[in-house]
N, C-alpha and C positions, 0 to 999 in steps of 0.2 A: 532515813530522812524522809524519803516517800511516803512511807508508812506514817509517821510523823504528825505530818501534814496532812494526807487523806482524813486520819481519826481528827484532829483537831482542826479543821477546812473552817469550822463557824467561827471559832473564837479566832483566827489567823485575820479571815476576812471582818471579824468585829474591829479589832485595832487598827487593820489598816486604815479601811473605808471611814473609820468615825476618827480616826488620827488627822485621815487627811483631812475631811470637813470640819475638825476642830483647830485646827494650823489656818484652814482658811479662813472660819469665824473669826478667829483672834489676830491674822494680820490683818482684815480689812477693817478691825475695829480701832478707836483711838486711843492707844492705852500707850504713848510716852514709849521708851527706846530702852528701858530695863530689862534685859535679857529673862532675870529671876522672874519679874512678874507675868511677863509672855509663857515661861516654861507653866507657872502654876497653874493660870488661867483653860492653859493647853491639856494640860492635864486634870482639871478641874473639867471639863465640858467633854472631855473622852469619857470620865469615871461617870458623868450622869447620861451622856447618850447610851454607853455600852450597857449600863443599868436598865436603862427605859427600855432599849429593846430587848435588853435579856429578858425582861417581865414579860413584852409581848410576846416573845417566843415562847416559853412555857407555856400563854395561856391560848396561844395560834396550838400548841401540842395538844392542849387537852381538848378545845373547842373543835376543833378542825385538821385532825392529824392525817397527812396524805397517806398513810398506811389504807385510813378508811374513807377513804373522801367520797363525799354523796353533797352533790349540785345544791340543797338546803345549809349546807355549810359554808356557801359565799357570804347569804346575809349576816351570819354571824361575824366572818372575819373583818365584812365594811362595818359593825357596830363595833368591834375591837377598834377598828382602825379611827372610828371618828372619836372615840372615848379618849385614845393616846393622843389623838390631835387635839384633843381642848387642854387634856393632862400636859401635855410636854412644854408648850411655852411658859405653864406657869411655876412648874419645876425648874425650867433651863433660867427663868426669871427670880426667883429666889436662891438657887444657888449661885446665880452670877453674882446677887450682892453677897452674901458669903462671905465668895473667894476674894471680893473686891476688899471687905473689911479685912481679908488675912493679907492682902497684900498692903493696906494701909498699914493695917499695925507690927509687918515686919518691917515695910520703907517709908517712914513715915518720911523723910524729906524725898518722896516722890506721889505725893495725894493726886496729883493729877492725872496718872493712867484711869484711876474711876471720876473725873471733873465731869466728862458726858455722861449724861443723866440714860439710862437705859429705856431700852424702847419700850411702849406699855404693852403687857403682854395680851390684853384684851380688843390689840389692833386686830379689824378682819387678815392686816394683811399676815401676821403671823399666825394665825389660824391656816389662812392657805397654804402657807412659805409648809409648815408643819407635816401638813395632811400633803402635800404634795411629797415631802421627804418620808414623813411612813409610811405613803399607800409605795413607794418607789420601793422601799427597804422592803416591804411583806412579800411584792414580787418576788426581790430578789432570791429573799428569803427559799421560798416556795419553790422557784427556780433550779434551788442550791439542794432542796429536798431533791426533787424528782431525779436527777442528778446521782446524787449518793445513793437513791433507791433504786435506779437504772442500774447503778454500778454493782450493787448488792446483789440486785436478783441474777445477772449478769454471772457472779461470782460463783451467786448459788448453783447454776447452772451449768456450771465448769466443773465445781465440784462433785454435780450429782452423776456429768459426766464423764469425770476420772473413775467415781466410785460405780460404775455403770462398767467402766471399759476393765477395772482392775476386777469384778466380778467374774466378767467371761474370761479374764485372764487366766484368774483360778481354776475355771474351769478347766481349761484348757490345760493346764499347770503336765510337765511331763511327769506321767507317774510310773513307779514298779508295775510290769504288765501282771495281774494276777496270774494268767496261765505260766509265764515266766515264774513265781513264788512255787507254786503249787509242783511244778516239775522239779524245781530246782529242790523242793524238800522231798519228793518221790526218791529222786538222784541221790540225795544226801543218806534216805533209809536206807537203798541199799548197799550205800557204801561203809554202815557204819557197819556190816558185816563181814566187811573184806578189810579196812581199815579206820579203825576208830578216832585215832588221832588227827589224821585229815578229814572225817566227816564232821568232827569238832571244828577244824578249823575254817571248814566251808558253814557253818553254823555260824561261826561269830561273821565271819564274810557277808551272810545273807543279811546278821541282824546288824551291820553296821549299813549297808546300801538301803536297807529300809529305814534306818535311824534317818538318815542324809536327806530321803524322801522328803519325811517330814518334817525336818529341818528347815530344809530345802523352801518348800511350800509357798513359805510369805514371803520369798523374796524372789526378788527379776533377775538378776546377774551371781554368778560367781565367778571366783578365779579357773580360767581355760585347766589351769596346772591343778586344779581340785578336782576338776570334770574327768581327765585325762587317770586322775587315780581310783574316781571310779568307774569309769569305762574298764579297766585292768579288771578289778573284783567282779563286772558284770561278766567279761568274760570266761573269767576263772571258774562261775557259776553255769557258765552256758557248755565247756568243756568235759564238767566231771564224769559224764559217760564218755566210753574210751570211744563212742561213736561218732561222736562230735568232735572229736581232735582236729583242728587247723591252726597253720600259720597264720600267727598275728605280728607285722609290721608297723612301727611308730616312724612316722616321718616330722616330727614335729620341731618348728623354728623356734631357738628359745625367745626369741622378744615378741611373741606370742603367748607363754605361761604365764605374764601377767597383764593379760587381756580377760573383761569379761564376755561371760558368754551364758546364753540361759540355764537352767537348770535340766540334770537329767536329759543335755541335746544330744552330748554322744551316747549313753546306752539308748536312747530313740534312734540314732542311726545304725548304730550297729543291730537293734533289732530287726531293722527293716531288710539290712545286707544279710541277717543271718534266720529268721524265720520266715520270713518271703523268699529265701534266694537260697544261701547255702544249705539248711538243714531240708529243705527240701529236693535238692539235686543230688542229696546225702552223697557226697564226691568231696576227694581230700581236697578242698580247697585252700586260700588263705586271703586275708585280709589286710587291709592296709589304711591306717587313718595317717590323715596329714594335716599340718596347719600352717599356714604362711601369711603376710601382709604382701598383700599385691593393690596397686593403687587406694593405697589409706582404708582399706578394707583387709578382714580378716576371713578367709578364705578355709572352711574345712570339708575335708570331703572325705566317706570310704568310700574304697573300694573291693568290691571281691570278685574271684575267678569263676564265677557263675552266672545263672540268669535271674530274671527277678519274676518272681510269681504275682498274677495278679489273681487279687482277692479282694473283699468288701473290708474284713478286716487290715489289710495294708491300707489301704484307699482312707479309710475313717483314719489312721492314725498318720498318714500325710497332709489328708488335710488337716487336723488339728496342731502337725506342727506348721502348717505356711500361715494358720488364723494367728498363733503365736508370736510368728515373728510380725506378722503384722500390726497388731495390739502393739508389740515394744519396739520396733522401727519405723511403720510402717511402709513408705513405701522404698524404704534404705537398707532393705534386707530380702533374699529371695531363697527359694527352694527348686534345685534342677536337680536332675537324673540323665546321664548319658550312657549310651547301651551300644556295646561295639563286643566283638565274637569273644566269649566267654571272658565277660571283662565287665564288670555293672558298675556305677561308681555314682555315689549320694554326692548331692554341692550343697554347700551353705555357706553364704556372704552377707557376713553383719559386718556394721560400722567398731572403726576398729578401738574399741573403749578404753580407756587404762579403769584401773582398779577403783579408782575414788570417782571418776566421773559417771558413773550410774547408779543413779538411785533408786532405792527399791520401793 
């Protein structure tokens, strides 16, 4: 309905405004107590006012259009405006007899609604009455433009940006860390030596977590419980050298597997607990992701039995997930890390989404 209205604002405000000064013309005039010839007459001096200024309006668009408005386009709009003021009363003056004669000849036992002889339209005073009512409507008119073109640009604006903020998003977008690919196919060659079947099987693993990537990409949310199944496969890929073995822990609440949550957050967290932290203290550790709602927030954290290394590489890929959550919460979403004796553990608290309410 809003929308409605917005697009059609001129013709809404055409009928009213010239409805209601045409209800008033025709009650203060003397046209007898016949409801039918009141309606006609009513309608009869709407269809020519809405007329008359529909013209102006078209030719206010072409002469003087506020898209391009330059200060020499006033003169032109006072010559429209005095041309329709000499035009209009003598239009409004022959259609009135007209409608008078269709009202004769549909009631003819009521000739007295047109007995008063109509005003001559060549009065100064209806010249002024006239030019006082079109130079009033051109404002308004004018008014109603700058208005809609406020609101336009306005729009534009929003949209260029959304399409501004949804750009750096992409950027930002979680992706397969290439050193992570590149290892994990080193891993895979030389397992297809030792077993062929599982390096197979770690092959479709690696080409289904890159498929999701890409997938992934143009959208902002997925299901917690889709995330959750490729955190499994990231790991699965981060284990296959028998040097890398650790315990992996799932703490997860189920009325949290259909929450969203951005793409690619869990393998970005467990990369950060496991190439920052674990694989460099190369010590049997293990790990543990969890997920809960704790005050209408959706709360995930790992953690592992290690320290966390600081690097330029971890640094560049924390900050790009706090830019992340900020882009899609802003400031209703955070990124912590707490550090207690061989105990490191990643936080993340987004708002706690069901499935249909975020859009991508």
């Amino acid at each position: 309905m809003q929308r409605f209205i917005s697009k059609n604002l001129f013709w809404i405000l055409q009928f009213l405004g010239w409805g209601a000064f045409s209800l008033f013309v025709t009650f203060i005039a003397d046209i007898g107590e016949k409801w039918e010839g009141i309606l006609i007459i009513l309608l009869g001096n709407m269809i020519i006012f809405i007329t008359m200024t529909s013209i102006l309006r078209w030719l206010l668009n072409k002469v003087a259009p506020i898209e391009n408005f330059k200060p020499i386009m006033l003169l032109r709009i006072i010559a429209l405006v005095g041309v329709m003021s000499f035009i209009f009363p003598h239009v409004a003056y022959y259609s009135g007899f007209i409608v008078g004669k269709i009202v004769r000849f549909l009631w003819e036992d009521t000739p007295e609604i047109f007995k008063k002889s109509p005003i001559n339209p060549n009065s100064y005073s209806n010249y002024i009455g006239y030019t006082v009512i079109i130079s009033g409507w051109t404002v308004f008119f004018y008014i109603i433009k700058l208005i809609r073109k406020s609101n336009n640009e306005r729009i534009q604006r929003l949209r260029l940006k959304d399409q501004v903020k949804q750009a750096q998003l992409n950027t930002l977008k979680g992706h397969i860390n290439p050193n992570f690919i590149f290892s994990s196919l080193n891993s895979i060659k030389g397992l297809m030596l030792e077993d062929v079947p599982k390096s197979r099987a770690m092959l479709t693993t690696l080409s289904e977590m890159l498929r999701y990537s890409l997938i992934k990409n143009d959208i902002n949310g997925v299901l917690l419980e889709e995330e959750l199944e490729v955190s499994k496969n990231y790991i699965s890929l981060f284990t296959i050298e028998e040097s890398r073995k650790f315990n992996v822990n799932y703490n997860i609440a189920p009325e949290t597997l259909s929450l969203l949550i951005p793409p690619l957050l869990f393998p970005n967290l467990i990369e950060l607990a496991t190439r920052f932290g674990m694989f460099e203290a190369k010590n049997e550790d293990s790990i543990t992701v969890t997920s809960e709602i704790k005050n209408n927030n959706l709360k995930i954290s790992v953690a592992h039995t290690s320290n966390m290394t600081v690097s330029n590489a971890r640094q560049s890929l924390e900050n790009m997930l706090k830019q992340r959550l900020k882009l899609l919460y802003g400031d209703n979403a955070s990124y912590m890390t707490n550090h207690e004796v061989n105990n490191y553990t990643l936080w993340v608290t987004l708002p706690a989404h069901p499935f249909k309410s975020l859009n991508s």
